[in-house]
KOLDO-384879 format. One record per residue (C-alpha): chain; residue in three letters; z, x, y. Coordinates in steps of 0.1 Angstrom, whole numbers, padded with zeros to 4 digits, always signed. Last residue first. Layout:
BEGIN
A:ALA:Z:X:Y
...
***
This chain:
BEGIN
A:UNK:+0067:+0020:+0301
A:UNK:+0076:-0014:+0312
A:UNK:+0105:-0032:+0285
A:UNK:+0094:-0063:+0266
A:UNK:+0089:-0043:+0235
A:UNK:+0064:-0058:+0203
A:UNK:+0057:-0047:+0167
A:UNK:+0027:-0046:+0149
A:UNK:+0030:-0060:+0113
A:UNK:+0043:-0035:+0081
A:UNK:+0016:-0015:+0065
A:UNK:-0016:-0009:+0045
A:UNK:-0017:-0041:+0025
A:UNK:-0052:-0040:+0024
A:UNK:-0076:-0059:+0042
A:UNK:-0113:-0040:+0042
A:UNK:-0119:-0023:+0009
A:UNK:-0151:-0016:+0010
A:UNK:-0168:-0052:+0009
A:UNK:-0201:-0049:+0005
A:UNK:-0226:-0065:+0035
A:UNK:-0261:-0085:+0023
A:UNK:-0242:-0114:+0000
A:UNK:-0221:-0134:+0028
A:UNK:-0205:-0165:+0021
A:UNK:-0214:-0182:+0047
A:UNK:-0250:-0177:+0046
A:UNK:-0276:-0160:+0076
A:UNK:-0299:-0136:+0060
A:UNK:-0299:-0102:+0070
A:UNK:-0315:-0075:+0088
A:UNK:-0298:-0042:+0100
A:UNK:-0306:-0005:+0093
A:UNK:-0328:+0021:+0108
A:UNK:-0332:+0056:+0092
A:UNK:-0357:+0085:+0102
A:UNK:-0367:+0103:+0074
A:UNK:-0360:+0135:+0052
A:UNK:-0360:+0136:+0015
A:UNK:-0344:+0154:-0007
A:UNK:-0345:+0185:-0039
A:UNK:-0356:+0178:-0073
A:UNK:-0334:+0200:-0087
A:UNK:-0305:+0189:-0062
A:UNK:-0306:+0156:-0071
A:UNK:-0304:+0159:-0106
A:UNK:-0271:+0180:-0100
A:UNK:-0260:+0156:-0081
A:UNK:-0265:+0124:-0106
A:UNK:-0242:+0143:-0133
A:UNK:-0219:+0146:-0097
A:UNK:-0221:+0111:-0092
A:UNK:-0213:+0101:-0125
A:UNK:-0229:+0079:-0150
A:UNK:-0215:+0051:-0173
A:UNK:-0236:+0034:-0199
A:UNK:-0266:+0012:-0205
A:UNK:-0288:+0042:-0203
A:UNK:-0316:+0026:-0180
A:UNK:-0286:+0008:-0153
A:UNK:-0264:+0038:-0159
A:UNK:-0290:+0063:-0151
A:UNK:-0300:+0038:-0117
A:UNK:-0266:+0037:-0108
A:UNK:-0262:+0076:-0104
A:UNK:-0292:+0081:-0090
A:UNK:-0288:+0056:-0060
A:UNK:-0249:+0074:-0060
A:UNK:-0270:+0111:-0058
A:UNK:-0291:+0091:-0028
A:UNK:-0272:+0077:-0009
A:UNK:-0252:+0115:-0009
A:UNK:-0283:+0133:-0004
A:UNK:-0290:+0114:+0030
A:UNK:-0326:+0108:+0046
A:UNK:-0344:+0092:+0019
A:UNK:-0316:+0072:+0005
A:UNK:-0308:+0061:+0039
A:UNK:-0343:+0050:+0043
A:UNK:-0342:+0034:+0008
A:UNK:-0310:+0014:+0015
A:UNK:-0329:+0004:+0048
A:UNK:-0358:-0011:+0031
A:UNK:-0342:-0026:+0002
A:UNK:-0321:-0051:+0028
A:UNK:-0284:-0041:+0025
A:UNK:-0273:-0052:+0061
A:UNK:-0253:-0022:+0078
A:UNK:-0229:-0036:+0108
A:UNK:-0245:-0010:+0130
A:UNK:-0228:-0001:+0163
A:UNK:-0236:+0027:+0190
A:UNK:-0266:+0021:+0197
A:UNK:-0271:-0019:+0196
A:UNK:-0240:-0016:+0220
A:UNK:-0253:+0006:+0244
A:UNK:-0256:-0017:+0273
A:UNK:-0226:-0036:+0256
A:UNK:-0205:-0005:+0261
A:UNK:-0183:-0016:+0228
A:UNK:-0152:-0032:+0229
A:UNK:-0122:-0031:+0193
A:UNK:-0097:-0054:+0195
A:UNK:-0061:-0047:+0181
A:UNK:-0034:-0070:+0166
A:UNK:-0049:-0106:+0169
A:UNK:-0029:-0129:+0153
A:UNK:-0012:-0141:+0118
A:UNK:+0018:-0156:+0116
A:UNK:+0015:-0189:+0135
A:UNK:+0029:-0204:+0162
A:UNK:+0006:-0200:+0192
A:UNK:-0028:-0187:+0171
A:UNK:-0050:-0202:+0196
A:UNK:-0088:-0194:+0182
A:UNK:-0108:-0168:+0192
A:UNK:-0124:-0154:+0160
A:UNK:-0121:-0191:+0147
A:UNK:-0140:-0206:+0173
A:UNK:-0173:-0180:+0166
A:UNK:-0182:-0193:+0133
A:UNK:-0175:-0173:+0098
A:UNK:-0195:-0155:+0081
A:UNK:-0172:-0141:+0049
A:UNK:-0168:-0109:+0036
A:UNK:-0143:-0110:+0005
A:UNK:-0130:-0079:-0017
A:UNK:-0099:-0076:+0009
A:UNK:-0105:-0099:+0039
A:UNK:-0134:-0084:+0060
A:UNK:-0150:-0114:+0084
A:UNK:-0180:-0115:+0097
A:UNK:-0190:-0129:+0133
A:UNK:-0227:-0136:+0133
A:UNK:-0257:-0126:+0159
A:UNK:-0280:-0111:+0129
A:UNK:-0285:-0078:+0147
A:UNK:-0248:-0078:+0166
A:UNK:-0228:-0082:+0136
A:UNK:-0196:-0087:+0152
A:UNK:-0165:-0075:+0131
A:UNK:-0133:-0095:+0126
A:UNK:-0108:-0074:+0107
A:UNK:-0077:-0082:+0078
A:UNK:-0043:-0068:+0076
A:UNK:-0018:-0082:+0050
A:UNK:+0021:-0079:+0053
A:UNK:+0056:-0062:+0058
A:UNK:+0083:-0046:+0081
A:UNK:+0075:-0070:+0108
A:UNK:+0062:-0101:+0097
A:UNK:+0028:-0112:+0082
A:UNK:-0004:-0122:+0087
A:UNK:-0020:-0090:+0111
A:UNK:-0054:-0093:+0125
A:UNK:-0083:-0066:+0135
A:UNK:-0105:-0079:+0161
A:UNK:-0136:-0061:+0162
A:UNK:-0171:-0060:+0182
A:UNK:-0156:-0077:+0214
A:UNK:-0183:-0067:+0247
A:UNK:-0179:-0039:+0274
A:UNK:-0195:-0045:+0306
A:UNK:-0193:-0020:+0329
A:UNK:-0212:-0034:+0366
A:UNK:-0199:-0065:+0368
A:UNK:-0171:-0057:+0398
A:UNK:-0186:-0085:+0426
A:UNK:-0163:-0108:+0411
A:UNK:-0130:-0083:+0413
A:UNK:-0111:-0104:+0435
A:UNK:-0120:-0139:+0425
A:UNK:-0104:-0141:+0389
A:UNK:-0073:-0135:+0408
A:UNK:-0080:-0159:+0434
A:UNK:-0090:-0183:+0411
A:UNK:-0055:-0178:+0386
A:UNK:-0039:-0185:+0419
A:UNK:-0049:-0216:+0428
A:UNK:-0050:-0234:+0391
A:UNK:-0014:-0221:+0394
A:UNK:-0008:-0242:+0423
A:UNK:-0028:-0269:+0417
A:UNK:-0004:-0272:+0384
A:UNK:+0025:-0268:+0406
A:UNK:+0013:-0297:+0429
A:UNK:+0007:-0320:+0397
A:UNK:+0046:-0310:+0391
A:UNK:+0059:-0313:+0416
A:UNK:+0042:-0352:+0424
A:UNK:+0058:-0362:+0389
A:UNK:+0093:-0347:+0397
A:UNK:+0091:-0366:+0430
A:UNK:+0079:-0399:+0418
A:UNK:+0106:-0393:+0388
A:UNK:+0132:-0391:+0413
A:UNK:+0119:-0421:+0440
A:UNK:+0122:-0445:+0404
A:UNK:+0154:-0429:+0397
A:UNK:+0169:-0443:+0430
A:UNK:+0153:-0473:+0430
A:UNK:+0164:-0483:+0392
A:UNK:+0200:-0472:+0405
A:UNK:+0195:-0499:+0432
A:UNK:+0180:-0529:+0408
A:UNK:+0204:-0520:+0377
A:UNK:+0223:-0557:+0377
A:UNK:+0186:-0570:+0367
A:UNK:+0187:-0556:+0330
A:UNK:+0167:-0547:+0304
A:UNK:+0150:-0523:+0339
A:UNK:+0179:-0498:+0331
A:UNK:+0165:-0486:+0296
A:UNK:+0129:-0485:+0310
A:UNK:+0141:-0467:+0337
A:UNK:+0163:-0438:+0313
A:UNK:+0135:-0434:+0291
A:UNK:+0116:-0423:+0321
A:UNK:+0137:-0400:+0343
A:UNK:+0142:-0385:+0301
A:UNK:+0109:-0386:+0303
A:UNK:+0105:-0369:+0333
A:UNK:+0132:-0340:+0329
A:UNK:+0121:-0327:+0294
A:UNK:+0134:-0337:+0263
A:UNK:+0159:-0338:+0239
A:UNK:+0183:-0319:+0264
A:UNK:+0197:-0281:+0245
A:UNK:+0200:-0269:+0285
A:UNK:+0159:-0274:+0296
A:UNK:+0131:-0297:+0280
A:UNK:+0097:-0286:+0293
A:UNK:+0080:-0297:+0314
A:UNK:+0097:-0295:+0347
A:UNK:+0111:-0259:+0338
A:UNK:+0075:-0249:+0325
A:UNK:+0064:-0260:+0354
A:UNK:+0086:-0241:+0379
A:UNK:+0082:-0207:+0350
A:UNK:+0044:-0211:+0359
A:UNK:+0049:-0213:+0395
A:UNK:+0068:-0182:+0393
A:UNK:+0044:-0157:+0371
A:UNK:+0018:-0173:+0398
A:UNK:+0036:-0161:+0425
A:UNK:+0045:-0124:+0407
A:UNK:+0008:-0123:+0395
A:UNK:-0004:-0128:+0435
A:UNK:+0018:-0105:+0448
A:UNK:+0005:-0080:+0420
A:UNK:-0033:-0091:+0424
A:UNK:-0031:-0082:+0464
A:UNK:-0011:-0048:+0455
A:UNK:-0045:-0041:+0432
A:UNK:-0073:-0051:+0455
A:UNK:-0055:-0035:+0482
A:UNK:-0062:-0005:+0462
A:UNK:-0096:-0016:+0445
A:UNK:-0121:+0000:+0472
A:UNK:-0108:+0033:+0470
A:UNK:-0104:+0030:+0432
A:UNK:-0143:+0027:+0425
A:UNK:-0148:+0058:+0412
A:UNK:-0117:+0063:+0393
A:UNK:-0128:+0035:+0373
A:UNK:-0099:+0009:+0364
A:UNK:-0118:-0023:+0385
A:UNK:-0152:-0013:+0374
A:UNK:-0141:-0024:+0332
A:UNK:-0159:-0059:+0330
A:UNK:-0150:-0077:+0298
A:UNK:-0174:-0096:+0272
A:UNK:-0162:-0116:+0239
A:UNK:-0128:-0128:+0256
A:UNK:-0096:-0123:+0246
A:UNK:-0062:-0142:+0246
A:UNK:-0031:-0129:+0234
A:UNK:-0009:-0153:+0217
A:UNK:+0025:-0150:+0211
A:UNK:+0037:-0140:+0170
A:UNK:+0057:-0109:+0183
A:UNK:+0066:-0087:+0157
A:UNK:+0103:-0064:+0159
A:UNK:+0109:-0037:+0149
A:UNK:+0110:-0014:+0182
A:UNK:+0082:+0004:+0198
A:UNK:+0048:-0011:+0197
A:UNK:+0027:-0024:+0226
A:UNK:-0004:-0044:+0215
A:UNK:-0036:-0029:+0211
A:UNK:-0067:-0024:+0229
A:UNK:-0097:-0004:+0220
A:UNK:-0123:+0009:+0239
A:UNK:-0160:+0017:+0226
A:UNK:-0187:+0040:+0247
A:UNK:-0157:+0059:+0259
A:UNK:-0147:+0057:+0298
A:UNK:-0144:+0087:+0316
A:UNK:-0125:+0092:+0349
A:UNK:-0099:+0059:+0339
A:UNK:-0074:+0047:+0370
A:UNK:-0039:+0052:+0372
A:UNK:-0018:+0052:+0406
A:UNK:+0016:+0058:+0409
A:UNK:+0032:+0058:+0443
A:UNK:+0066:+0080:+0445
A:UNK:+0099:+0070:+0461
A:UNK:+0121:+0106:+0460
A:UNK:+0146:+0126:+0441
A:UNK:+0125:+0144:+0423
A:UNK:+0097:+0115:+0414
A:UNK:+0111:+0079:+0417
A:UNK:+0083:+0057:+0406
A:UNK:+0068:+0027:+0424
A:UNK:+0039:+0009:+0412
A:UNK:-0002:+0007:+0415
A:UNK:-0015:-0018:+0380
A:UNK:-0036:-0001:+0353
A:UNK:-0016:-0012:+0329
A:UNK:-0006:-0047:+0346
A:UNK:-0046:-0051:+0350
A:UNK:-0051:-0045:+0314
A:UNK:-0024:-0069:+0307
A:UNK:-0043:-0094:+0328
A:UNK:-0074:-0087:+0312
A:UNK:-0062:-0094:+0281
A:UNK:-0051:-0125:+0287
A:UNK:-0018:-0144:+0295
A:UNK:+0002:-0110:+0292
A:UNK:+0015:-0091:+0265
A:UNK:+0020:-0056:+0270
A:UNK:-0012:-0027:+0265
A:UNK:-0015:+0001:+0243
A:UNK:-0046:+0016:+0251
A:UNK:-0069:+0031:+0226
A:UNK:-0091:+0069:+0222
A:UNK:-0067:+0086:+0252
A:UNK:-0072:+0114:+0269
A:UNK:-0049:+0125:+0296
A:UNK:-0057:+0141:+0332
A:UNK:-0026:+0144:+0364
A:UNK:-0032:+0148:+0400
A:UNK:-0006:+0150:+0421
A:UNK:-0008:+0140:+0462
A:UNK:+0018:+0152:+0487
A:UNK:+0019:+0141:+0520
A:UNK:+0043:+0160:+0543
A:UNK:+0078:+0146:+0554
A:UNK:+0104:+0181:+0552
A:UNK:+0115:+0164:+0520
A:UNK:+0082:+0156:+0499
A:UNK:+0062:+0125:+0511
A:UNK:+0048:+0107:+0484
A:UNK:+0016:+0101:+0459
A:UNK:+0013:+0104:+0421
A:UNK:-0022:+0100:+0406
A:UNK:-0027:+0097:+0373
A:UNK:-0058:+0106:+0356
A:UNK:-0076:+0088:+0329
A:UNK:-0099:+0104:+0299
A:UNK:-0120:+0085:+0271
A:UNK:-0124:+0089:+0237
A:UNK:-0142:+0075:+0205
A:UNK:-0177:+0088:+0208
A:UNK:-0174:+0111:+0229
A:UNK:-0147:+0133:+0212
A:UNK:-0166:+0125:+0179
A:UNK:-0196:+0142:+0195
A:UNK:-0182:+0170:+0207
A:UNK:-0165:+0177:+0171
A:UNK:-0188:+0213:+0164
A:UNK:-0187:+0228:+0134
A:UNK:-0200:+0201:+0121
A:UNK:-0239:+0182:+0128
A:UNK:-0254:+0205:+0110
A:UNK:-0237:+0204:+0083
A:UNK:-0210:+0234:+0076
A:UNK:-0178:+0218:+0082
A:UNK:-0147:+0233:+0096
A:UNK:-0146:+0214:+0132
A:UNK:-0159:+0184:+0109
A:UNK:-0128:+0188:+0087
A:UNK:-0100:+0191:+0115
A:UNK:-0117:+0160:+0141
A:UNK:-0121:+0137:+0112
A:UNK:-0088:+0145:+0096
A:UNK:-0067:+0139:+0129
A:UNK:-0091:+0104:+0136
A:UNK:-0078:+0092:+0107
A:UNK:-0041:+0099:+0110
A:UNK:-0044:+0085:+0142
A:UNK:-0059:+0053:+0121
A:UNK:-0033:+0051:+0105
A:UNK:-0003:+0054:+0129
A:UNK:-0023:+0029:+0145
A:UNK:-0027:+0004:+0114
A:UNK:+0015:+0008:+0114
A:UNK:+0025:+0019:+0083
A:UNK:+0047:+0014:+0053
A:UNK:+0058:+0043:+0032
A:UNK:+0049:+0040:-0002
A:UNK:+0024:+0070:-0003
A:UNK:+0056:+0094:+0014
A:UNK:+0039:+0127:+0025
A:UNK:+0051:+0123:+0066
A:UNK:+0041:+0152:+0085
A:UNK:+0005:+0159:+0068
A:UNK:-0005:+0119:+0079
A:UNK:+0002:+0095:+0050
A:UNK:-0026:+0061:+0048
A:UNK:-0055:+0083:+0050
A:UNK:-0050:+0109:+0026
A:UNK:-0036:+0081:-0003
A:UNK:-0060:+0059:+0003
A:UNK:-0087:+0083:-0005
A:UNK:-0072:+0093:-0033
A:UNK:-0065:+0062:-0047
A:UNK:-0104:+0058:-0044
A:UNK:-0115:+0028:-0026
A:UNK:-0124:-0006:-0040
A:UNK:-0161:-0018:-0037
A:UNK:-0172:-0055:-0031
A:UNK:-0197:-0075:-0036
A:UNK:-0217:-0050:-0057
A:UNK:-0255:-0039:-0058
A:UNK:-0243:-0008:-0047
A:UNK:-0266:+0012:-0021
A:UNK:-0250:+0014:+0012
A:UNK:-0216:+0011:+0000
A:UNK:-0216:+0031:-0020
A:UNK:-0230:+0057:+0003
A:UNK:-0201:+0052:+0027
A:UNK:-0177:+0053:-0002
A:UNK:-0191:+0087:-0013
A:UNK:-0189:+0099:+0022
A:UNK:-0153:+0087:+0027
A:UNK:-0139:+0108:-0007
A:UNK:-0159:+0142:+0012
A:UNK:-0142:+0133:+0042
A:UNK:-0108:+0129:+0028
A:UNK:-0115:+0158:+0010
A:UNK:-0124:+0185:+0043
A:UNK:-0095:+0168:+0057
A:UNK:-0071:+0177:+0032
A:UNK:-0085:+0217:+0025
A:UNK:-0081:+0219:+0068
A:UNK:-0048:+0205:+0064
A:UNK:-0042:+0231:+0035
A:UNK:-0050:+0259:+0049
A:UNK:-0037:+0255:+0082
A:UNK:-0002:+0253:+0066
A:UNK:-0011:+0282:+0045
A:UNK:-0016:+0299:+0077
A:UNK:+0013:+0290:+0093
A:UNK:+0040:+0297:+0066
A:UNK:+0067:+0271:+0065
A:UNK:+0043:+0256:+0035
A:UNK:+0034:+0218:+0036
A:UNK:+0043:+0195:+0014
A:UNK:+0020:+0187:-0013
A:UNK:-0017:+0177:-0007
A:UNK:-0037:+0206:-0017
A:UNK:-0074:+0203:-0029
A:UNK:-0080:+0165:-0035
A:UNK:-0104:+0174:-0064
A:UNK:-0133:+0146:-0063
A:UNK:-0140:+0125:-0094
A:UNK:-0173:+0129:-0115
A:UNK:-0155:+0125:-0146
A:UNK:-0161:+0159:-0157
A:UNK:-0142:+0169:-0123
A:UNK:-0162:+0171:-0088
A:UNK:-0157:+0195:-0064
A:UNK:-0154:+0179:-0030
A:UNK:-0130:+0210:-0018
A:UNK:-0132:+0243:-0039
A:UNK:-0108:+0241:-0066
A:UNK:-0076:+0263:-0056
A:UNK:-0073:+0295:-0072
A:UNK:-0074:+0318:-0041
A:UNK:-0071:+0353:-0048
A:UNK:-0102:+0365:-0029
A:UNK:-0096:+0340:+0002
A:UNK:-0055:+0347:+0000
A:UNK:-0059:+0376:+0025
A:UNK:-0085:+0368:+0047
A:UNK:-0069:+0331:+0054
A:UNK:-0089:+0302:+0037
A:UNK:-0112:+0280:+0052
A:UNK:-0143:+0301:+0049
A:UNK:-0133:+0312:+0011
A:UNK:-0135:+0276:-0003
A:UNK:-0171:+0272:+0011
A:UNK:-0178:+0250:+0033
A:UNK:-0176:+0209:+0025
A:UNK:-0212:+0194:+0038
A:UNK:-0215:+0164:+0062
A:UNK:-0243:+0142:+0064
A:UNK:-0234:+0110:+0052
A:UNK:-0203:+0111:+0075
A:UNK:-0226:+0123:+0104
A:UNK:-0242:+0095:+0098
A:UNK:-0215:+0069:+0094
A:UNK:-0197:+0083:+0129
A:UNK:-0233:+0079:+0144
A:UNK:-0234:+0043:+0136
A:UNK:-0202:+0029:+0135
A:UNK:-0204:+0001:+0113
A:UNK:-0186:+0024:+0083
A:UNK:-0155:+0032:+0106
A:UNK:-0147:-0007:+0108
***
């Protein structure tokens, strides 16, 4: 998923460990034995740096985070250019590598399970601490990661303090995902998020509002998770979403907007508990009310005796039958005016580049990812050492019943989308533009190509030191291209689909 985002890949590619004595405090940075981050053994593996627990002294503490995200992103970048240049199907991570990414600094345990949000916080935690301490140019400076990946709402409290006068709170948060309840889509449990409620605030009725100031040029969504507990119910999604309703911007014009979709959510929330009543059977009966009415007639009708009770049920199930049609209208009604009031709001289209699914329950199982390769227009799917094309119905498929369903989804700004996102096709062409611009593609390029002519194994850091006598290249890089197949050849696996934790789990309760 990290690997098809463009500029995050890049800058990856790019960066440069500094200097073990520029992230080390003035007094240890003489003394300091520790092997300088990315250095590479005889067996042309990286040292980790330090990665026990944590000292109680602050600067040691800062030390060592900033030695563990400077690894982490030295282990990514050799992934990323393995993957760009191998001439395998699939490529397995570094322990390593796993190991830093799948335990934040608090919690050290390898074996603990973990949520794929807990990891991917931890992610985000190393990216932001080791390119704030890099020396590349694009480091030393984590703008563009705070850009790229998040956005910023404001809540808005409103009331009437105790002598009667208005009072209106502001209140900013950033956020990189939102964690949303289930709903019957996902733009109705986006609309519940963003929904205007009462609070009490110091003693008195408060109006929240919460609308987004900045949006990022890729949201993601993911279920709610507190308690242990996994909810199989199906969350649908669509490939393209319109964001204008939850702008500050527009709020103004969506506040009546909003209480109208709430009354209008509660109704339809009722007519669909009627039906499902009517349909469904109710109090441990074998079936639901009209064909039980049913298979009660055609019992009665063996026998002419049953003339007046055959009436009377007859005018029962008419009724039940004519409720129920009228329900259906009903809720046919209301899902029409909701899609109706924000029509004329097209403006911020986001569209699906990643689904990532759990199988599983709740304290264990197997994650794969969806990923839409915009270029070729194909859905790919990353299951452990396998990619896969696979057609559009099965990315949005009904899971109802099963064990494995959407987790998280992953929008881009679609207006940007061909920007932003890059699922990385390995035609010769763009591994030898990468190659050309980035060291790193090209000490792994070296590195294959020794073992290829010697018949033996050669490390990346024998290839390195090649690399740096000859010195590198610098051009402009453009990737995609690929040919269509099912059982895709052009993308390497790295690693996607792991066991890396337990399933998502659900609460029912508002937060």
């Amino acid at each position: 998923y990290y690997f098809t985002i463009k500029s995050l890949r890049d800058n990856v590619l790019s960066f440069q460990p500094p200097t073990p004595a520029s992230i080390l405090p003035p007094n240890d940075a003489a003394s300091s034995s520790d092997p300088e981050p990315g250095a590479k053994d005889k067996d042309g593996d990286s040292h980790m740096g330090t990665v026990e627990p944590q000292a109680l002294d602050p600067e040691t503490r800062k030390r060592q985070q900033m030695e563990r995200a400077i690894n982490f992103v030295v282990q990514l970048q050799r992934l990323f250019a393995s993957l760009i240049w191998s001439g395998k199907s699939s490529i397995s991570p570094e322990r390593q590598l796993a190991e830093i990414a799948l335990k934040s600094a608090e919690n050290q345990s390898f074996g603990q399970q973990q949520d794929i949000k807990e990891c991917m916080d931890n992610v985000m935690d190393l990216l932001e601490v080791a390119f704030a301490g890099g020396t590349a140019a694009s480091t030393g400076n984590v703008d563009w990661l705070k850009r790229l990946f998040f956005g910023k709402t404001r809540q808005t409290l409103i009331y009437d303090d105790r002598d009667g006068n208005l009072n209106v709170r502001h209140k900013d948060e950033d956020f990189s995902h939102l964690i949303v309840q289930i709903a019957e889509d996902l733009e109705a449990a986006l609309d519940t998020y963003f929904s205007t409620t009462k609070v009490d605030f110091e003693g008195t009725e408060a109006e929240k509002e919460l609308s987004i100031v900045t949006l990022p040029p890729r949201a993601k969504y993911d279920r709610e998770t507190n308690t242990a507990y996994k909810s199989n119910e199906y969350l649908r999604y669509g490939k393209n979403m319109h964001l204008d309703r939850y702008l500050l911007e527009n709020l103004p014009k969506v506040r009546d907007r909003r209480r109208a979709a709430t009354e209008i959510r509660k109704k339809l929330a009722a007519a669909e508990d009627a039906l499902k009543k009517l349909t469904e059977p109710q109090d441990n009966a074998p079936a639901p009310p009209e064909a039980l009415l049913r298979n009660t007639l055609q019992f009665l009708k063996s026998s002419p005796d049953n003339a007046q009770h055959i009436t009377v049920l007859q005018e029962c199930l008419t009724q039940i039958t004519t409720e129920i049609e009228n329900t259906k209208i009903e809720i046919e009604q209301y899902r029409h005016d909701l899609n109706g009031l924000y029509s004329d709001m097209t403006d911020c289209e986001y569209q699906l580049h990643a689904v990532f699914v759990h199988e599983g329950e709740a304290s264990f199982g197997h994650y794969w990812i969806y990923i839409w390769d915009d270029g070729n227009a194909r859905w790919l799917k990353y299951n452990d050492a396998r990619v896969t094309q696979v057609p559009e119905t099965e990315v949005f498929s009904d899971t109802t019943g099963r064990s494995a369903n959407a987790y998280a989804m992953v929008y881009v700004l679609k207006s940007k989308a061909s920007v932003i996102v890059d699922t990385f096709s390995r035609k010769e062409w763009a591994r030898n533009s990468y190659r050309d611009e980035f060291r790193a593609v090209d000490e792994v390029a070296r590195a294959e190509e020794a073992e290829e002519q010697n018949g033996g194994d050669v490390t990346v850091a024998e290839a390195e030191k090649e690399s740096a006598a000859s010195g590198g290249g610098g051009s402009d890089a453009t990737v995609g291209g690929a040919d269509e197949n099912m059982e895709v050849k052009d993308v390497t696996a790295g690693g996607a689909g792991h066991n890396i934790g337990p399933a998502p789990t659900e609460n029912r309760t508002e937060s």
